[in-house]
py3Dmol code that shows the C-alpha trace and the ligand (Angstrom):
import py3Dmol

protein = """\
ATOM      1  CA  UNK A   1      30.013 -39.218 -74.220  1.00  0.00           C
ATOM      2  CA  UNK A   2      28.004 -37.142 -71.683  1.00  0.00           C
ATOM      3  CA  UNK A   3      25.155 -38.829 -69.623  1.00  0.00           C
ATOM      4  CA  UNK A   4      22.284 -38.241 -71.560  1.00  0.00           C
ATOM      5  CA  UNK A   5      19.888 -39.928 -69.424  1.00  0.00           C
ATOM      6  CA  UNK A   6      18.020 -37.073 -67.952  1.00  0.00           C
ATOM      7  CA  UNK A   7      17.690 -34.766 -70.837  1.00  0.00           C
ATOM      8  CA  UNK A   8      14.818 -33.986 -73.340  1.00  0.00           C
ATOM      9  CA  UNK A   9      15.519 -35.575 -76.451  1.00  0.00           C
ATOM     10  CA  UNK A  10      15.593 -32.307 -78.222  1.00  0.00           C
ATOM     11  CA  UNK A  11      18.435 -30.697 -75.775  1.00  0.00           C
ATOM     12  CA  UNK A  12      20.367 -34.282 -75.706  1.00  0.00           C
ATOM     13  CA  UNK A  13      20.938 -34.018 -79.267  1.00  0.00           C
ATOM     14  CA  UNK A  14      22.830 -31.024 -79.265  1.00  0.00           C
ATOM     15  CA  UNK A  15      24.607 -31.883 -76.569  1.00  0.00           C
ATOM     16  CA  UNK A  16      25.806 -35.243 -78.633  1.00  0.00           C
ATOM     17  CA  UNK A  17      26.750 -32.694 -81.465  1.00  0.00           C
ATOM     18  CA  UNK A  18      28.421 -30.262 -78.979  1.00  0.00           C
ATOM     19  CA  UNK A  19      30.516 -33.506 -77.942  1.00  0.00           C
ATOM     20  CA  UNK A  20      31.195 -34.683 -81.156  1.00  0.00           C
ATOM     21  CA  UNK A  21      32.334 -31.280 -82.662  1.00  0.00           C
ATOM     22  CA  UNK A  22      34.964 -30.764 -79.505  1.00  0.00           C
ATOM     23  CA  UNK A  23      36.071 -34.305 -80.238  1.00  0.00           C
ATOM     24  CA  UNK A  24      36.900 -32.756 -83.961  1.00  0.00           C
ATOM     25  CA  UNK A  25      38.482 -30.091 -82.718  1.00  0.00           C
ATOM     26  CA  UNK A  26      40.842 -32.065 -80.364  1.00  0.00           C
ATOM     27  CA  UNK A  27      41.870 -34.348 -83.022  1.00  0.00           C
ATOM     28  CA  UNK A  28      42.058 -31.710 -85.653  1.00  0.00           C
ATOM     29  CA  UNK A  29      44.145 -29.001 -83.690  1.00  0.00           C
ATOM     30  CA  UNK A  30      46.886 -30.740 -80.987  1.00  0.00           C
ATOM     31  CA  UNK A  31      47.840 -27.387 -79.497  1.00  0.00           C
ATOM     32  CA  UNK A  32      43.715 -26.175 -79.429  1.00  0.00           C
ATOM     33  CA  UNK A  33      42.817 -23.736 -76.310  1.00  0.00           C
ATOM     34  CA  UNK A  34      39.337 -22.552 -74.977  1.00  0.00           C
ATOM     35  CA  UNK A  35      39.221 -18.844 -73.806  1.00  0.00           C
ATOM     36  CA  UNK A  36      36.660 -19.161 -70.322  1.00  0.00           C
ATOM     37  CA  UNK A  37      35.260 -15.711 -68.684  1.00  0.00           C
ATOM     38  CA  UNK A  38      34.183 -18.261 -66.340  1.00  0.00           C
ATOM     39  CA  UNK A  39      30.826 -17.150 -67.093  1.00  0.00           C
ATOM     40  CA  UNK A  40      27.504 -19.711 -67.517  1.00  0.00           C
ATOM     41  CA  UNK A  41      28.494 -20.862 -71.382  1.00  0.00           C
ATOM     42  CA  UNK A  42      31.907 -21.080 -70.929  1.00  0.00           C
ATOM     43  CA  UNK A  43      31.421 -22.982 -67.313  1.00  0.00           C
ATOM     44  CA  UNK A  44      29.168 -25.718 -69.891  1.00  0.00           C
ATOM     45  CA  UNK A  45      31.883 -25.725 -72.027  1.00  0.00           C
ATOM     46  CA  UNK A  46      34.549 -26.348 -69.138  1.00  0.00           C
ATOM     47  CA  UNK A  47      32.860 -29.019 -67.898  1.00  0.00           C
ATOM     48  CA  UNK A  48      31.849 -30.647 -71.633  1.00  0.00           C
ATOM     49  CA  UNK A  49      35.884 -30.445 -72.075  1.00  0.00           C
ATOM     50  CA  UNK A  50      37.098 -31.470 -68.721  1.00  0.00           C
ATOM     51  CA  UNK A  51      34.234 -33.838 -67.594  1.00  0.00           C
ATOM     52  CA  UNK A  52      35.118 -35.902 -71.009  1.00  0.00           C
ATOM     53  CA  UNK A  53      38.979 -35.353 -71.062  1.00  0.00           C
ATOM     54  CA  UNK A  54      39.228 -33.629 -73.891  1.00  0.00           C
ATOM     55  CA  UNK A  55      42.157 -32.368 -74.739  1.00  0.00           C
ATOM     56  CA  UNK A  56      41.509 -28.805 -75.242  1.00  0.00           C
ATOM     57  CA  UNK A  57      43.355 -26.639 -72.990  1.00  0.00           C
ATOM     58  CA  UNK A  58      41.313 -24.027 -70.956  1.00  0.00           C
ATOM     59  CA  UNK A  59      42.609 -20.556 -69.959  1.00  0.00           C
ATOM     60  CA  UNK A  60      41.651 -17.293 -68.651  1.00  0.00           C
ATOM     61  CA  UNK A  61      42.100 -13.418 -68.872  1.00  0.00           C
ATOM     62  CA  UNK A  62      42.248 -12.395 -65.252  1.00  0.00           C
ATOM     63  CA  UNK A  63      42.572  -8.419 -66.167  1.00  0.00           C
ATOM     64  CA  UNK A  64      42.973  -7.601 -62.622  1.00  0.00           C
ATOM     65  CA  UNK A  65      39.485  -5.876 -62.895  1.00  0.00           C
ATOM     66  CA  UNK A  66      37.396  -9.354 -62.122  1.00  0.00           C
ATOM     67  CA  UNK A  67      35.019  -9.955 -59.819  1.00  0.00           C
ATOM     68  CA  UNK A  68      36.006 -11.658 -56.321  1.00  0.00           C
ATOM     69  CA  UNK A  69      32.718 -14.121 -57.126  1.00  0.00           C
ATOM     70  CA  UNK A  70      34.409 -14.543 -61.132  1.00  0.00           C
ATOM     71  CA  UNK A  71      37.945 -14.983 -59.452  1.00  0.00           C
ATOM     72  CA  UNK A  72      36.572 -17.778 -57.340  1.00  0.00           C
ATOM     73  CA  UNK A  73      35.139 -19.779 -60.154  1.00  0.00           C
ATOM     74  CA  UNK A  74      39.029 -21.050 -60.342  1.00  0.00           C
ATOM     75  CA  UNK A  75      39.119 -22.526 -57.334  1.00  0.00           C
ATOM     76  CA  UNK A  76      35.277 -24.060 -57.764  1.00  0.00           C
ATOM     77  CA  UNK A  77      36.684 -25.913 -60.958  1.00  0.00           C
ATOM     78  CA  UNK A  78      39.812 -27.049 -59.478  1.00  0.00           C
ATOM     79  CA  UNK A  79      37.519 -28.504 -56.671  1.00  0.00           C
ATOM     80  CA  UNK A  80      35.060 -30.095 -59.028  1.00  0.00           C
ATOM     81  CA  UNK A  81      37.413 -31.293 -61.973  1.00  0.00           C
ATOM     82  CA  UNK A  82      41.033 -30.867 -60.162  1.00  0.00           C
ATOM     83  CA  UNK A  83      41.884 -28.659 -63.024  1.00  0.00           C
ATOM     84  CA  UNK A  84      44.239 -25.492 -62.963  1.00  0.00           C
ATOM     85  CA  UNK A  85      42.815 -23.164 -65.408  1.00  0.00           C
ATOM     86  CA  UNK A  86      45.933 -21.044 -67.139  1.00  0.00           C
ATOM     87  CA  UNK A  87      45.956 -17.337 -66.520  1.00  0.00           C
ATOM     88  CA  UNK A  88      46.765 -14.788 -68.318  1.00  0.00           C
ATOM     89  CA  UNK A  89      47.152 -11.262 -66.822  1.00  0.00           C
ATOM     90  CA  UNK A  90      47.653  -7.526 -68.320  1.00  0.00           C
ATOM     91  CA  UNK A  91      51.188  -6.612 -69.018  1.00  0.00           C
ATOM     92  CA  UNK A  92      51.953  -4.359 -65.451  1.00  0.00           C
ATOM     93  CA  UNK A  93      53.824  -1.286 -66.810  1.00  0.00           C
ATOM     94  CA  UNK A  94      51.146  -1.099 -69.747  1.00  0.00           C
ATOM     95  CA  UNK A  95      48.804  -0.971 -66.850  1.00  0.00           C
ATOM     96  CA  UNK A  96      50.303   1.517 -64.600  1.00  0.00           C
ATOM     97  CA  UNK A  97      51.350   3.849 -67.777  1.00  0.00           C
ATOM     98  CA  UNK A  98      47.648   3.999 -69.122  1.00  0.00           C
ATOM     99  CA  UNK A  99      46.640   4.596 -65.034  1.00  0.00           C
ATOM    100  CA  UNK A 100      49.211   7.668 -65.402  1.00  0.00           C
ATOM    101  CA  UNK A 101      48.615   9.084 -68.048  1.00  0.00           C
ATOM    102  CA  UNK A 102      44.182   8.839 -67.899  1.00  0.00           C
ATOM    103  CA  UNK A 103      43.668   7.568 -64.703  1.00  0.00           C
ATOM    104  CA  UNK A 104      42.685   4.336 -63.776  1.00  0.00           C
ATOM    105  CA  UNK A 105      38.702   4.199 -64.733  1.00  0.00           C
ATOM    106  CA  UNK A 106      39.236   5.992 -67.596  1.00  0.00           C
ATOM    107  CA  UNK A 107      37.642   3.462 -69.518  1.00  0.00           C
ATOM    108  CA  UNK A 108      34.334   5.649 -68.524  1.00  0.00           C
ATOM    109  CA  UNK A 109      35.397   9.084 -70.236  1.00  0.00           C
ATOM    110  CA  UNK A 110      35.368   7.496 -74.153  1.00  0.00           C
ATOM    111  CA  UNK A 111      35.239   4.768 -76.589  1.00  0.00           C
ATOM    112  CA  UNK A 112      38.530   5.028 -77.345  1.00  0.00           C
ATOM    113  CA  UNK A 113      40.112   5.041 -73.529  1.00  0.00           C
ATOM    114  CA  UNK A 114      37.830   2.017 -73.524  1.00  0.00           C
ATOM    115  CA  UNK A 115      39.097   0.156 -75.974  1.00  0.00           C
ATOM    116  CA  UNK A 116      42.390   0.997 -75.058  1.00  0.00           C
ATOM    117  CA  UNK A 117      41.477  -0.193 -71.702  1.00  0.00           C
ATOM    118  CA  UNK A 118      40.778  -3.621 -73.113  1.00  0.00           C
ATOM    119  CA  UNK A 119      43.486  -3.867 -75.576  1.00  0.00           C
ATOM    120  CA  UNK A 120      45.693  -3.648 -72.256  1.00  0.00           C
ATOM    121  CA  UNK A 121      43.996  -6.283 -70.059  1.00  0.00           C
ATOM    122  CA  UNK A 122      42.133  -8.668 -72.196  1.00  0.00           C
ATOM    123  CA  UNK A 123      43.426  -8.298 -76.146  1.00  0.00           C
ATOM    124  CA  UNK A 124      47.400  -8.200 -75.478  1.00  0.00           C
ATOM    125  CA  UNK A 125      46.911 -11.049 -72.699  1.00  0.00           C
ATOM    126  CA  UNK A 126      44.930 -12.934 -75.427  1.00  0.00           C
ATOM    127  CA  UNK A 127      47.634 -12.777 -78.023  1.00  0.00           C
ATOM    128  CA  UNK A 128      49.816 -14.221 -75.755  1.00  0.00           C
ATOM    129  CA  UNK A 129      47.300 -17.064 -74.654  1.00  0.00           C
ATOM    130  CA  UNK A 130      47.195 -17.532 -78.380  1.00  0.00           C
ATOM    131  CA  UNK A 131      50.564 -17.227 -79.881  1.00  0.00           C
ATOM    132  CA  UNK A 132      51.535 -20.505 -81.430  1.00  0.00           C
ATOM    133  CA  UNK A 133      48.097 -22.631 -81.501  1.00  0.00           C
ATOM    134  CA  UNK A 134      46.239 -23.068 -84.697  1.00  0.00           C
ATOM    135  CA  UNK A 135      42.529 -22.588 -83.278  1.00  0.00           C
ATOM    136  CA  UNK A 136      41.106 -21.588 -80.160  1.00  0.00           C
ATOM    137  CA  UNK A 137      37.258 -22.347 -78.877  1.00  0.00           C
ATOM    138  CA  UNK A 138      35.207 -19.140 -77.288  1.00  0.00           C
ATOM    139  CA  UNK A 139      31.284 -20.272 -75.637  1.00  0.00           C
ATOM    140  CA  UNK A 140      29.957 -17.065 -77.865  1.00  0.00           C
ATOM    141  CA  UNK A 141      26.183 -17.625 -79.241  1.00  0.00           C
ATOM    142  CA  UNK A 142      24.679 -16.031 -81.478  1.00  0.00           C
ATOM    143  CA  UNK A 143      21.767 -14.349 -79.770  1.00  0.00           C
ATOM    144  CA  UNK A 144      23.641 -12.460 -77.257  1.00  0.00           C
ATOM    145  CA  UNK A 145      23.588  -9.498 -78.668  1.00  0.00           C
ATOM    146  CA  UNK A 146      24.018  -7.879 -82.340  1.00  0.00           C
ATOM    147  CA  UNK A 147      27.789  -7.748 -82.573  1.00  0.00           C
ATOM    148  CA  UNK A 148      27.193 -11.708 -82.465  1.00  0.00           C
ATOM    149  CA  UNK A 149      24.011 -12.237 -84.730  1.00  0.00           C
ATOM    150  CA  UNK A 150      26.065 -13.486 -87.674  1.00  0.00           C
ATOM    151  CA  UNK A 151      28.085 -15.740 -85.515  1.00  0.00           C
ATOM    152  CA  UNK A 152      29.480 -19.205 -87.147  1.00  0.00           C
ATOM    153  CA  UNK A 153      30.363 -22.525 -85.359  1.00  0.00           C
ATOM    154  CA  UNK A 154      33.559 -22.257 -87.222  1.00  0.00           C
ATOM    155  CA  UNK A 155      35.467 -19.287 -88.685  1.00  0.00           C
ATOM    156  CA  UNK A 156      38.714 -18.508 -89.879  1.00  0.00           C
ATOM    157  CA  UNK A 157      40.348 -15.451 -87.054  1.00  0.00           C
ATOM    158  CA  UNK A 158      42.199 -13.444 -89.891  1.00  0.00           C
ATOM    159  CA  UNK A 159      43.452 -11.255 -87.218  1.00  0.00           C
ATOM    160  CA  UNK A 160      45.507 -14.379 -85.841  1.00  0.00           C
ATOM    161  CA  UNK A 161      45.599 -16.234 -89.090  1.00  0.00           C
ATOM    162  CA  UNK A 162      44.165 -19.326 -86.818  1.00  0.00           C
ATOM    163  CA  UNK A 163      40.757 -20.876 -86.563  1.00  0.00           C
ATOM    164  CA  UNK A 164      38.493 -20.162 -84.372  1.00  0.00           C
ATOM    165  CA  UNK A 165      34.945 -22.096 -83.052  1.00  0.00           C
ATOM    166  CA  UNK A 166      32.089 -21.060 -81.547  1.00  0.00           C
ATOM    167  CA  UNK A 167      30.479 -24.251 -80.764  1.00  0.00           C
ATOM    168  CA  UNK A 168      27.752 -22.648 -78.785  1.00  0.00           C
ATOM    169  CA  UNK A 169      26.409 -20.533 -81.750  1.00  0.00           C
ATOM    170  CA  UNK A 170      22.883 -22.002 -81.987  1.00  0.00           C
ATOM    171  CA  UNK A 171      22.235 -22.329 -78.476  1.00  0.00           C
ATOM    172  CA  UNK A 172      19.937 -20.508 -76.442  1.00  0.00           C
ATOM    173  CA  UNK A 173      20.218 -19.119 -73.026  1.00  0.00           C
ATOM    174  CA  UNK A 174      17.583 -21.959 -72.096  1.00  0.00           C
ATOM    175  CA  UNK A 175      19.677 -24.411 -73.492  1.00  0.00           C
ATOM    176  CA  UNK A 176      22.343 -23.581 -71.764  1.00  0.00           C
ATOM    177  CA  UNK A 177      20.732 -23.598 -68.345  1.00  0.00           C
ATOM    178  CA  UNK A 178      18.739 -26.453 -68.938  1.00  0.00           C
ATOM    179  CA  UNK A 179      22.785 -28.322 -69.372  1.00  0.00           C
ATOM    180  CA  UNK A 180      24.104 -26.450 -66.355  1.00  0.00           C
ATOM    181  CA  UNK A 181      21.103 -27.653 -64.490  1.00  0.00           C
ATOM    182  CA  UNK A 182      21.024 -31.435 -65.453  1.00  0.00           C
ATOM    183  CA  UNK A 183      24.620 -31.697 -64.970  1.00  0.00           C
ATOM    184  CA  UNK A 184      25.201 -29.904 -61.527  1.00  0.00           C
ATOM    185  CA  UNK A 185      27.964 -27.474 -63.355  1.00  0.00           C
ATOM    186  CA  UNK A 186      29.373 -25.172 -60.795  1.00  0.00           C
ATOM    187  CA  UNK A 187      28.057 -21.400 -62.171  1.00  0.00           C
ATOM    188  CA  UNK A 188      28.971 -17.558 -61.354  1.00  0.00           C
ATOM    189  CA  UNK A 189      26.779 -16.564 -58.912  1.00  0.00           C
ATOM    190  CA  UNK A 190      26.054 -13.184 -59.929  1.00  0.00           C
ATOM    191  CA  UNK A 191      24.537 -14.770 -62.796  1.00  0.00           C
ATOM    192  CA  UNK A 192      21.468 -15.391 -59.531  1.00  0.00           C
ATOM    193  CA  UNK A 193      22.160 -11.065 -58.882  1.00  0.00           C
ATOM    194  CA  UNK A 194      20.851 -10.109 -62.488  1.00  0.00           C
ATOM    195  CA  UNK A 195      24.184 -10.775 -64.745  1.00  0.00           C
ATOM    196  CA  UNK A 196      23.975 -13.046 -67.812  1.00  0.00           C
ATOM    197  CA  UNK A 197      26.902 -11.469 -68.824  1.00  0.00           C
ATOM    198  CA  UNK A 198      29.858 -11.067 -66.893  1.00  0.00           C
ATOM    199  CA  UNK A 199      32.627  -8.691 -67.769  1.00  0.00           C
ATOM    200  CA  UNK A 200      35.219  -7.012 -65.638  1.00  0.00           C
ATOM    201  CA  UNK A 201      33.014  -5.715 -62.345  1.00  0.00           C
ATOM    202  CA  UNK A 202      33.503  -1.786 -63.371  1.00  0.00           C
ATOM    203  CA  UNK A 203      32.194  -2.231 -67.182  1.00  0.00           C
ATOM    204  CA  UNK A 204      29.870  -4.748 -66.036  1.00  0.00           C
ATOM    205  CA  UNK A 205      26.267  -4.111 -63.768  1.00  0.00           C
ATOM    206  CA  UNK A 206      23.020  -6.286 -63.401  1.00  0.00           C
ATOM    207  CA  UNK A 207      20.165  -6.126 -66.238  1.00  0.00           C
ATOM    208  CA  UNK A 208      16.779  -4.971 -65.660  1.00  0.00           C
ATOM    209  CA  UNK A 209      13.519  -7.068 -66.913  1.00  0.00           C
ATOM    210  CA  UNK A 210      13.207  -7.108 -70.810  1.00  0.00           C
ATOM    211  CA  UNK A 211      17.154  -5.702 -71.222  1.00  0.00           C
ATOM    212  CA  UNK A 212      18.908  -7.739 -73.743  1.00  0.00           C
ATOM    213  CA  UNK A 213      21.700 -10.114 -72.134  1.00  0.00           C
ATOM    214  CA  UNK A 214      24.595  -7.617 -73.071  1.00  0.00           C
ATOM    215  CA  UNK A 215      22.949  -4.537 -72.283  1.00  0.00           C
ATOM    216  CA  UNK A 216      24.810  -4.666 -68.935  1.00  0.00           C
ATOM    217  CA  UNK A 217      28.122  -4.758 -70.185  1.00  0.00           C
ATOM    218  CA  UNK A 218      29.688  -0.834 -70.990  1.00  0.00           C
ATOM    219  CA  UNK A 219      26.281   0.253 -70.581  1.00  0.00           C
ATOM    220  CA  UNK A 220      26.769   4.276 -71.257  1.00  0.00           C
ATOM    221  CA  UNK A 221      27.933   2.944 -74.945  1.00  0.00           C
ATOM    222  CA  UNK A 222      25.733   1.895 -77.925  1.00  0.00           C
ATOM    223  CA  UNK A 223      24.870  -1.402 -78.412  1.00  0.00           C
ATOM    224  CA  UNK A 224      26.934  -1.890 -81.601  1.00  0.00           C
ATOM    225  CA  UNK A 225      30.409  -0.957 -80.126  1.00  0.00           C
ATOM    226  CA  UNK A 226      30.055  -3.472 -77.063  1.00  0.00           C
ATOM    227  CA  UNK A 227      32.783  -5.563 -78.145  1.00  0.00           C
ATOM    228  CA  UNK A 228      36.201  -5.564 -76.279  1.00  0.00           C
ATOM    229  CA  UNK A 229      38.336  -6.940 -79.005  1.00  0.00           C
ATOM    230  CA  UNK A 230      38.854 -10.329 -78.741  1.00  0.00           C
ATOM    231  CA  UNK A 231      36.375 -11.282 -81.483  1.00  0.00           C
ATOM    232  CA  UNK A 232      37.103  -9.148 -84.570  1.00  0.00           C
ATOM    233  CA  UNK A 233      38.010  -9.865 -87.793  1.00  0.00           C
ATOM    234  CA  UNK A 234      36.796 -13.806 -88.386  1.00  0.00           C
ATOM    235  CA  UNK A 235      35.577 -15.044 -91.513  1.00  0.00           C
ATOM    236  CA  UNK A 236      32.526 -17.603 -91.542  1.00  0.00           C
ATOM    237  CA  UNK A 237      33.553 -21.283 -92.730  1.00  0.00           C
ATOM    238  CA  UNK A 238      30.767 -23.438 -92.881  1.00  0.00           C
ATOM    239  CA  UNK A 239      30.434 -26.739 -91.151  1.00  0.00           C
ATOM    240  CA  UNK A 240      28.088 -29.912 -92.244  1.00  0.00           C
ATOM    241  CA  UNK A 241      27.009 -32.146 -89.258  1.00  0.00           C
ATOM    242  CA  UNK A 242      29.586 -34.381 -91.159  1.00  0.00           C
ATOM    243  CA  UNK A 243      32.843 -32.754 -90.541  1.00  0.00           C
ATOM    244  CA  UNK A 244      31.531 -31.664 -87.253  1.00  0.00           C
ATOM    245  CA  UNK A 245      31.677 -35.880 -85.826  1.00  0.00           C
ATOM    246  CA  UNK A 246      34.378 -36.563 -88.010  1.00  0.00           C
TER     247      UNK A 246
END
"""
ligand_1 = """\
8
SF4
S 36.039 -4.370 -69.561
Fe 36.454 -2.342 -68.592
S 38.021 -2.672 -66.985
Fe 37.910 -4.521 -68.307
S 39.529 -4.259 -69.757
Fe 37.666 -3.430 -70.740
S 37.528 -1.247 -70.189
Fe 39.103 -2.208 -68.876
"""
view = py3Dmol.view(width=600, height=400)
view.addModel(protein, "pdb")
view.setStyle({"model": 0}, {"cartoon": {"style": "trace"}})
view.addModel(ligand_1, "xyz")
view.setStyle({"model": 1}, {"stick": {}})
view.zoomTo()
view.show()
């Protein structure tokens, strides 16, 4: 159980659901693994998982495309929780024939060199990550943007035929700082530059006042194709506070 001492009652009682449900999901799913982007949620998840020893295994997708301040969150939780975070990178010929063929920021010129883009370095190195387990953990909520607003605690990833949990769904961004804050958790800090959201450094830039929190990710695109991928085709299963602290 975390320490609970210094938080409002209000924030202390999701965190003893968020601890409970990852407790389920241990015992439920051996071979579970948490995708990080290293970024503020998943850093609160990290540390809810490795602070308790839970044994949920926590990877990454370094696509090669990261930020040096992202790339050194690996070596800030190895020095905080002496934890090696598994990475996964991009497959290197798919890389270099893509580069070829539309150039290396091509990702810029259309949706579809985009996505493309992304299947390469983040949804192929994600399979991987994934082949075998039967559920994996993302720190998704559902008010970061409107590709998420229908987001469930637990759903079923038909893609993968696994399950999948969001266990972050109903929290809000103050939420989430107010947990980072009372437990010291090591954080991105270009989150402090103007990025709630932090993607790979060429699809990603800072947010101005009154932007939503995604609006700085692929920013030339519309807001309902921001995706990269990883999070399609999941169907909702719903969860009582039951099953969730079983
Ligand atoms: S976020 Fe940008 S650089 Fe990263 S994989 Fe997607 S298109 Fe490529």
């Amino acid at each position: 159980m975390s320490d609970l001492q210094n938080v409002a009652p209000e924030l202390a009682a999701k965190i003893e659901r968020l601890d409970a449900l990852l407790d389920s999901i241990a015992a439920r799913h051996a071979d579970v693994k948490f995708a990080s982007s290293l970024a503020a949620e998943d850093m609160l998840l990290t540390h809810a998982i490795l602070s308790r020893g839970v044994k949920i295994g926590v990877f990454t997708l370094n696509t090669g495309r990261l930020h040096a301040e992202t790339l050194g969150m690996l070596d800030r939780v190895r020095e905080r929780y002496g934890y090696d975070i598994e990475q996964f990178h991009p497959q290197p010929a798919a890389v270099d024939e893509y580069a070829a063929a539309h150039g290396l920021n091509a990702f810029y010129e259309s949706i579809d060199l985009r996505k493309r883009c992304c299947e390469i370095r983040k949804v192929e190195p994600l399979n991987r990550a994934l082949a075998g387990v039967s559920a994996w953990v993302t720190g998704q909520r559902r008010e970061q943007s409107v590709t998420r607003a229908e987001l469930h605690e637990e759903e079923h990833d038909a893609a993968r035929d696994i399950a999948k949990f969001n266990p972050l769904a109903d929290w809000t961004e103050a939420d989430v700082w107010a947990y980072l804050d009372a437990f010291d958790v090591p954080v991105n800090p270009l989150h402090a530059r103007g990025y709630p959201s932090i993607g790979c450094e060429p699809c990603t830039r800072a947010i101005r006042p009154g932007e939503d929190s995604r609006a700085g990710r692929w920013w030339w695109e519309s807001r309902d194709t921001k995706e990269c991928g990883l999070h399609i085709t999941t169907i909702p299963i719903a969860v009582s506070p039951e099953s969730a602290s079983a």
